[in-house]
KOLKOL-44972 format. One record per residue (C-alpha): residue number from 1; residue in three letters; z, y, x. Coordinates in nm, 4 decimals. Example, Ala and Ser with C-alpha at 12.3 -4.5 7.8 and 13.67 -1.06 7.14 Angstrom:
2
 num residuo        z        y        x
   1     ALA   0.7800  -0.4500   1.2300
   2     SER   0.7140  -0.1060   1.3670
This chain:
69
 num residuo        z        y        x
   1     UNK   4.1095   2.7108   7.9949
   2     UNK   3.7925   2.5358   8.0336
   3     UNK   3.9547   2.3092   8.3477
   4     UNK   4.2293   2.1846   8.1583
   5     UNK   4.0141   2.1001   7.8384
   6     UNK   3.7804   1.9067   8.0426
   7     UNK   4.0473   1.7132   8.2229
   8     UNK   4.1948   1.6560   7.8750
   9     UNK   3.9110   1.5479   7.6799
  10     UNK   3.6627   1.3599   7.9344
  11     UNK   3.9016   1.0820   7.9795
  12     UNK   3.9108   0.9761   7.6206
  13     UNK   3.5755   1.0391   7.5568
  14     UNK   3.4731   0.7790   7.8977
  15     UNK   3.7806   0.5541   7.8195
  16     UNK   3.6614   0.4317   7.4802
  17     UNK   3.2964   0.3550   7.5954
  18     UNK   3.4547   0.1692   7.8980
  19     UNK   3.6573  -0.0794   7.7078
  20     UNK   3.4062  -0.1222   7.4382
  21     UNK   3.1229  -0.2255   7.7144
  22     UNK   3.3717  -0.4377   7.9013
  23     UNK   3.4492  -0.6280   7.5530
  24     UNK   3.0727  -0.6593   7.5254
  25     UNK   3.0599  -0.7829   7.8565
  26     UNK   3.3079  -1.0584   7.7673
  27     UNK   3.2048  -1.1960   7.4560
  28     UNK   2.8874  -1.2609   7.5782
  29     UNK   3.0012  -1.4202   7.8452
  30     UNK   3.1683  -1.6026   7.6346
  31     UNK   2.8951  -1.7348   7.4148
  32     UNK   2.7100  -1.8524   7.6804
  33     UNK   3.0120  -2.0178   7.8346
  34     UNK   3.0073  -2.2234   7.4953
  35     UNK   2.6796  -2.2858   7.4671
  36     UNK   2.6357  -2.4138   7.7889
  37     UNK   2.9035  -2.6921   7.7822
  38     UNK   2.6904  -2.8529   7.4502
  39     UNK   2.5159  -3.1558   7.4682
  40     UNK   2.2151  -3.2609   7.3304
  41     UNK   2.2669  -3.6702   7.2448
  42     UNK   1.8692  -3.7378   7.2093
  43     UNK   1.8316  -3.6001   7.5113
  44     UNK   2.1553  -3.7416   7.7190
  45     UNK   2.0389  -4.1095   7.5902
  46     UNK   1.6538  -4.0448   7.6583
  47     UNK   1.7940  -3.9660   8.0070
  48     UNK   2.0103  -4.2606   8.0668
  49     UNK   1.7449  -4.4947   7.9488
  50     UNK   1.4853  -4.4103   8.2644
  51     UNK   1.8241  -4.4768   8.4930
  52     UNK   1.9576  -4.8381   8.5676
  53     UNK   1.9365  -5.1740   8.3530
  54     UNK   2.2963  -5.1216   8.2095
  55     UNK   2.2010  -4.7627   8.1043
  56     UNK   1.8441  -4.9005   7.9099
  57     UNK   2.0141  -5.1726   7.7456
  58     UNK   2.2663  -4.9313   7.5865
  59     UNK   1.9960  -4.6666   7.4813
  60     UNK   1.7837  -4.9738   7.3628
  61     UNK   2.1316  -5.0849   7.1804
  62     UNK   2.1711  -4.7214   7.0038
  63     UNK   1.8128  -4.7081   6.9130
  64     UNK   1.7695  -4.3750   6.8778
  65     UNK   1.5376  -4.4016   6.5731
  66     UNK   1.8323  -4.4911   6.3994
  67     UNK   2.0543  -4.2281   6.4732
  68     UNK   2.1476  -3.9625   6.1615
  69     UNK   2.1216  -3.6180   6.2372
């Protein structure tokens, strides 16, 4: 008796635990999926100022002291 109750009742005891970690797994993966594709616009234009002319003269035509949050 003792066989068949542990072949019975360890898979849905490890089952549960398994899928709940794995969803875990993927919505944190997730999150940081997301938060890696936003972008910071101070910092993007601060950036393409220090490249070439056409780059500065659009940041310097934003004027980022102007811009609402």
């Amino acid at each position: 008796m003792p066989l068949e109750f542990y072949i019975l009742v360890i898979p849905f005891c490890v089952i549960p635990v398994f899928l709940v970690s794995l969803d875990y797994l993927n919505k944190s993966s997730d999150l940081k999926r997301k938060n890696v594709n936003v972008i910071d616009f101070d910092k993007f234009v601060k950036r393409k100022e220090e490249g070439d002319i056409v780059d500065s003269d659009i940041a310097k035509l934003l004027d980022i002291q102007k811009i609402a949050a």
